[in-house]
BADREN-549890 format. One record per residue (C-alpha): residue number from 1; residue in one letter; chain; x, y, z. Coordinates in steps of 0.1 Angstrom, whole numbers, plus 5000, padded with zeros to 4 digits. Layout:
<atoms>
ATOM; num; residu; chaine; c1; c2; c3
ATOM; NUM; a; A; X; Y; Z;
...
</atoms>
This chain:
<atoms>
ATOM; num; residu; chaine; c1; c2; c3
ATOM; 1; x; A; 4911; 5122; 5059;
ATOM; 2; x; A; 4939; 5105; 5071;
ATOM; 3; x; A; 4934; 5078; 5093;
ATOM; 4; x; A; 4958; 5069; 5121;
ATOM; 5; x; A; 4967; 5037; 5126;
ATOM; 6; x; A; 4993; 5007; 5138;
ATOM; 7; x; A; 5000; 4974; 5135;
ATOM; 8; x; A; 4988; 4957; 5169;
ATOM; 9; x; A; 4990; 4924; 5180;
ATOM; 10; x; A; 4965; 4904; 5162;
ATOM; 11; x; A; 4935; 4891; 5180;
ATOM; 12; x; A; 4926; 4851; 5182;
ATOM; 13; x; A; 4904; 4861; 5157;
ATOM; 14; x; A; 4919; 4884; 5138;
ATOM; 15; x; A; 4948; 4875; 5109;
ATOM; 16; x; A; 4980; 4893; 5109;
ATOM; 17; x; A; 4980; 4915; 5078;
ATOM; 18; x; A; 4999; 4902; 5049;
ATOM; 19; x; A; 5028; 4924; 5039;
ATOM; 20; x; A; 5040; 4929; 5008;
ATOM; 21; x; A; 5073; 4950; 5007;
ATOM; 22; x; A; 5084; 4969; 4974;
ATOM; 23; x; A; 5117; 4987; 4967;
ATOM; 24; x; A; 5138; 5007; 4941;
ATOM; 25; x; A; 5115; 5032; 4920;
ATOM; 26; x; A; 5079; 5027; 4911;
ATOM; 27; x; A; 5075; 5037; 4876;
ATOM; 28; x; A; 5060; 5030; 4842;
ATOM; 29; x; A; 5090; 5005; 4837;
ATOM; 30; x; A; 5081; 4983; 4870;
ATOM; 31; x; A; 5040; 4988; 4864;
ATOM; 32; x; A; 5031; 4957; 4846;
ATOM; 33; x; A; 5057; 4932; 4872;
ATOM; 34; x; A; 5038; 4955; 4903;
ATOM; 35; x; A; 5006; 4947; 4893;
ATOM; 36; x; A; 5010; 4908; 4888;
ATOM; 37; x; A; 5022; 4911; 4920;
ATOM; 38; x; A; 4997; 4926; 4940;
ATOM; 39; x; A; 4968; 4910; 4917;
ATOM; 40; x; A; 4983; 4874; 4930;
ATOM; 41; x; A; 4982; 4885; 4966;
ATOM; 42; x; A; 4945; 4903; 4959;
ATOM; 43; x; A; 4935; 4868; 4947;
ATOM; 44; x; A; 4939; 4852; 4975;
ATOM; 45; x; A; 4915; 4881; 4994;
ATOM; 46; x; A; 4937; 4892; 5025;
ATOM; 47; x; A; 4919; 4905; 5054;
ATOM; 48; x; A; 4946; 4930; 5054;
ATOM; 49; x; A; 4975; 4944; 5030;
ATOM; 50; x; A; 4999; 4964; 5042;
ATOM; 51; x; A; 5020; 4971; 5009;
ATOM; 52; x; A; 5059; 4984; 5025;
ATOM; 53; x; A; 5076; 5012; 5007;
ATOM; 54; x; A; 5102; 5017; 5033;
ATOM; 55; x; A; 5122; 5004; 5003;
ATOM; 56; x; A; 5108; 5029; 4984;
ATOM; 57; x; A; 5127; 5060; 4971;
ATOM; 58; x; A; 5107; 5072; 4943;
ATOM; 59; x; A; 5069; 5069; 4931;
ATOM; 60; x; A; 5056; 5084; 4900;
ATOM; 61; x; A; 5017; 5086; 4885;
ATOM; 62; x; A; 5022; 5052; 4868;
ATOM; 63; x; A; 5028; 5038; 4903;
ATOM; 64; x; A; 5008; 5058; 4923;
ATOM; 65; x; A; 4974; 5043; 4896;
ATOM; 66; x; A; 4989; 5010; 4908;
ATOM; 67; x; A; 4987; 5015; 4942;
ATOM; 68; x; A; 4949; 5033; 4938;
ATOM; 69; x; A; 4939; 5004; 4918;
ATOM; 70; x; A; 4951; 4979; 4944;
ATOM; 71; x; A; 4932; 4996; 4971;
ATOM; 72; x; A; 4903; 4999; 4953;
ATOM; 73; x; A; 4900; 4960; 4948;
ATOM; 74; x; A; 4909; 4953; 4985;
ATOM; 75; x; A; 4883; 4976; 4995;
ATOM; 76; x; A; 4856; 4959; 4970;
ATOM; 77; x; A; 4857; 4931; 4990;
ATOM; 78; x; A; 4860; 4945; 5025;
ATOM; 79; x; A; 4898; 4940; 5030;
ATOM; 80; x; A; 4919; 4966; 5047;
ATOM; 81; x; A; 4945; 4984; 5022;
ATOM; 82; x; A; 4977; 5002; 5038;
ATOM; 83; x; A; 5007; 5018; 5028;
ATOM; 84; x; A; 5038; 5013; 5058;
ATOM; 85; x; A; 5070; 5022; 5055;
ATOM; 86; x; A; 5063; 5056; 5035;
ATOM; 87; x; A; 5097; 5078; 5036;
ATOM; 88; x; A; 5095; 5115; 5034;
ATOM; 89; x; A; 5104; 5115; 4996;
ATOM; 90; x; A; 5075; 5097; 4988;
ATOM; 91; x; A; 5054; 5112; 5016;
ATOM; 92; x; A; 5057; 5142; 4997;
ATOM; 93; x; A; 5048; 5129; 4965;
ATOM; 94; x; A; 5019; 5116; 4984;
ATOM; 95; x; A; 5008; 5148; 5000;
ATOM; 96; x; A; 5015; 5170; 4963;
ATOM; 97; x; A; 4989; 5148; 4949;
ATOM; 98; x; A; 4967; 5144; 4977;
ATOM; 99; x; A; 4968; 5111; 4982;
ATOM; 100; x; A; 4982; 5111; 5014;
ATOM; 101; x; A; 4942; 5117; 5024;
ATOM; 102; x; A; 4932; 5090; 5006;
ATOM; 103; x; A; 4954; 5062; 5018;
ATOM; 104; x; A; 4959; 5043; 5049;
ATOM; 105; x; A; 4992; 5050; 5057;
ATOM; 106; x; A; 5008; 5035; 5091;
ATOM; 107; x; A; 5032; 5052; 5110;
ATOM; 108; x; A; 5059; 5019; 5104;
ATOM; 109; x; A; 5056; 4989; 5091;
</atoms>
């Protein structure tokens, strides 16, 4: 189920989403810096994080578990988890694993 969605102007009482823009490859090598990363912006409980990967040009299962696990502790608290950005190289990766159902993904970001 892949949900449609864009970033609109925000509301008076709603936050602009908190971006947080990634680049290069997202593997094993990158996991434990990734995760620090989006753990420190977690922390601080964003209404919404839209994570960019229009710097993106390769994903592998290491980073895909990162981006899961991210979501997953977003959603947990009832924050909004989104991917932007996604090119077609790692749209397809998305869409081979199925994840392209599971996550938020915007049309830009």
């Amino acid at each position: 189920m892949q949900q449609k969605g864009s970033l609109s102007t925000p509301r008076p009482d709603q936050q602009a989403p908190d971006v947080f823009p990634l680049k290069g490859e997202l593997d094993l090598h990158v996991l434990p810096e990734i995760t620090a990363s989006l753990d420190a912006i977690i922390d601080k409980r964003p209404e919404h994080l839209v994570v960019d990967l229009s710097g993106v040009t390769y994903i592998d299962s290491a980073g895909l578990a990162a981006l899961i696990q991210a979501m997953q502790k977003v959603q947990d608290y009832g924050g909004q988890f989104s991917l932007g950005g996604v090119k077609a190289t790692v749209r397809s990766i998305l869409k081979m694993s199925r994840l392209e159902e599971v996550f938020h993904i915007l049309p830009r970001c």
